[in-house]
N, C-alpha and C positions, 0 to 999 in steps of 0.2 A: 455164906457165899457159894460151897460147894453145890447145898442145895438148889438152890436158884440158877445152878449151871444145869442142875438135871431135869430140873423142872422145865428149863427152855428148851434144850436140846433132846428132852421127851418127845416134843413135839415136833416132826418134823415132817412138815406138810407135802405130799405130792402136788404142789399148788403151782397154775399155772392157767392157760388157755387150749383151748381145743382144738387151734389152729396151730398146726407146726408150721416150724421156722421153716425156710427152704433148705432141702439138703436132708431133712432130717426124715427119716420113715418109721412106720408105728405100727400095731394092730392093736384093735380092742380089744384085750383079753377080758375076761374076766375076771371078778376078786376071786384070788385061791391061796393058799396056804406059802409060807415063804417063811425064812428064816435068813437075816444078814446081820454079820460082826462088824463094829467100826472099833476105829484107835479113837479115844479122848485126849483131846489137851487143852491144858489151862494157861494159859500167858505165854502160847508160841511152844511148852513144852508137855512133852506127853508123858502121860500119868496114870492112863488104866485104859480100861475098854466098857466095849458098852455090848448089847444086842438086842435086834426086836424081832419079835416070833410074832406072826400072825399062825392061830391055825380055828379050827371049826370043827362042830358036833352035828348034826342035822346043818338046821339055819341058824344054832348057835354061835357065836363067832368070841373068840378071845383075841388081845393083843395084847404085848405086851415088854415091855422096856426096864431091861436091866442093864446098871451099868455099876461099874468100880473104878474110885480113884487110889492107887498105891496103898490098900489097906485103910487107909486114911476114914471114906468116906462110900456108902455107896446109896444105890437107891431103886426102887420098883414101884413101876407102875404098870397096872393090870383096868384094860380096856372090855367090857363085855356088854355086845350090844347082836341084834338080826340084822339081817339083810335083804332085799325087798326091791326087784325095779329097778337099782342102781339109786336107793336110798336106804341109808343106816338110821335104827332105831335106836338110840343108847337105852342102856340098864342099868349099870354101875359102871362106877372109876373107881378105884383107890390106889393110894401111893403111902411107899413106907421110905424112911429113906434114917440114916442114921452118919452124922458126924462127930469121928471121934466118940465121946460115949453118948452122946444128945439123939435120943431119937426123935420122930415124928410121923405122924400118921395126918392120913387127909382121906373121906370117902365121897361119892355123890353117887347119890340113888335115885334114878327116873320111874315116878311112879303114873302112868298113864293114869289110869284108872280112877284118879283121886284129883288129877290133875296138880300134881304137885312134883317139885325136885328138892330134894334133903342134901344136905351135906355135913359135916362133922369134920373139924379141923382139932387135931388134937383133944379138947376138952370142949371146943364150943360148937353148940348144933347153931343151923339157918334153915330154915325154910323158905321157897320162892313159889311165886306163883305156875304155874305151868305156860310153856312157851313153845308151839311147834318147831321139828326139827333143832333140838338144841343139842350141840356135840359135846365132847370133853374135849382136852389137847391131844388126847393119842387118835380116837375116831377120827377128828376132825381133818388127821392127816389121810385117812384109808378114804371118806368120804369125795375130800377135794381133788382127790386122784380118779377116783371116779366119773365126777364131774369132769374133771379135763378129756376123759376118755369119752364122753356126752356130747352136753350141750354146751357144756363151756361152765368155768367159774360163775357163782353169783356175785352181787355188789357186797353182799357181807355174809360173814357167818357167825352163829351165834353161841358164844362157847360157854360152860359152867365150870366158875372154880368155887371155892369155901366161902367165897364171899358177896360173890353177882355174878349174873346172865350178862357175856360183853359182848359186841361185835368185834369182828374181826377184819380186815381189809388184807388182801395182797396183792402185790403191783409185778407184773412180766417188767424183766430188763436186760433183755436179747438171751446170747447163747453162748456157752463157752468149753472149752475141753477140760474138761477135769482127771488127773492123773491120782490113782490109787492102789493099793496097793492088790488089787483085785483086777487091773486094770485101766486103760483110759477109756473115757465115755462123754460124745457131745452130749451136754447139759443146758437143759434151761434155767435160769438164773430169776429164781423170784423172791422180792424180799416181803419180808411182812411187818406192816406199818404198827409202829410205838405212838402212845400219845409221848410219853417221857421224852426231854431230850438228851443224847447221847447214846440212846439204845439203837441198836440196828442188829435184826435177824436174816440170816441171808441163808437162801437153801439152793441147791444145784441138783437137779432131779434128770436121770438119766430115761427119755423112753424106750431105749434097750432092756434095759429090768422094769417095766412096765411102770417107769416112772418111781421108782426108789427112788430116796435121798442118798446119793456118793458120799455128799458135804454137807456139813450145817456148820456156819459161822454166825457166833452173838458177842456184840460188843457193846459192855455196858460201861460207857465213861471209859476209865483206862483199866479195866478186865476185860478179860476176852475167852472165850469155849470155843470150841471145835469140834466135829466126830470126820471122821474120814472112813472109808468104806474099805474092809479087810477080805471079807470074804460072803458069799451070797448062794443060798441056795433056792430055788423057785421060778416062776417063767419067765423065761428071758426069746426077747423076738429076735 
């Protein structure tokens, strides 16, 4: 369970539209290096923290999401992919996460070349076929931020985990003020569509920090995650 809270709130997508709300003003920075802390909580109470570092070497680019539940539980995932045009190229994902004494590992490796994406879950490999522009959960997020800073969202995006190549769908649903403890910040509010029923991800992205996540809320049946935004270092408009 804890996993699967870090697994979703890994991802948290600067997802939205290109068109701001009224009221709201923006520039188009550029992707650059940044580092923000959130608080986690699980069922309304809080229980550790998280943080995501983006930084770069050339045009190499890392990302990456650590978080800890009260000793309990924690987990990382590490993003490494180029950059190009105002498109991301993935190369690897992997994620280590461990509960209680249960660990687990998960990797995917984008091999152009071969036309192929690998993955390895624990003990089992998959092989897929190769798929233009296909993201992980962490890129997935630096990318659709990008995009909103564009030409706008596309109709889906297509993401790799240990098991299949999925689309992904996310819906704008207006704007709201989000209080943290870094500050408050008008937010766009977009959530991203579950086949399952009872699931629902909802992210609140400030374009004062160039479209950071403040907020991520998921609620699966009656569990529910959180991150909230602590503190942020990186360009802010």
């Amino acid at each position: 369970m804890a996993h699967s809270a870090f697994k979703t709130l890994g991802m948290t997508a600067g997802l939205t539209t290109a068109i701001l709300l009224t009221g709201m003003t923006s520039q188009a920075f550029a992707m650059s290096p940044f580092q923000a802390t959130y608080q986690f909580s699980y069922n309304g109470k809080n229980v550790g923290s998280a943080t995501r570092t983006l930084s770069k070497s050339g045009n190499n680019w890392s990302y990456v999401f650590a978080a800890k539940a009260a000793g309990l539980a924690s987990a990382t995932e590490t993003s490494r992919f180029t950059f190009n045009n105002g498109k991301i190229s993935s190369s690897s994902f992997s994620r280590t996460s461990k509960v209680l004494v249960h660990n687990n590992t998960m990797s995917i490796n984008f091999h152009p070349s071969s036309k192929t994406i690998s993955t390895k879950k624990d003990n089992e490999s998959r092989s897929f076929t190769w798929k233009a522009d296909v993201l992980d959960e962490l890129n997935a997020e630096l990318q659709l931020r990008e995009d909103l800073k564009g030409s706008g969202l596309k109709a889906n995006y297509y993401l790799a985990d240990a098991k299949e190549i999925e689309a992904r769908k996310f819906v704008k649903q207006g704007s709201e003020n989000v209080k943290t403890n870094y500050g408050t910040f008008n937010t766009i509010k977009v959530v991203m569509k579950h086949d399952k029923p009872g699931r629902e991800t909802i992210f609140w992205l400030a374009p004062k920090l160039d479209y950071l996540p403040v907020k991520v809320s998921h609620v699966d049946k009656k569990t529910s995650y959180a991150l909230l935004l602590t503190g942020y270092k990186g360009t802010s408009n």
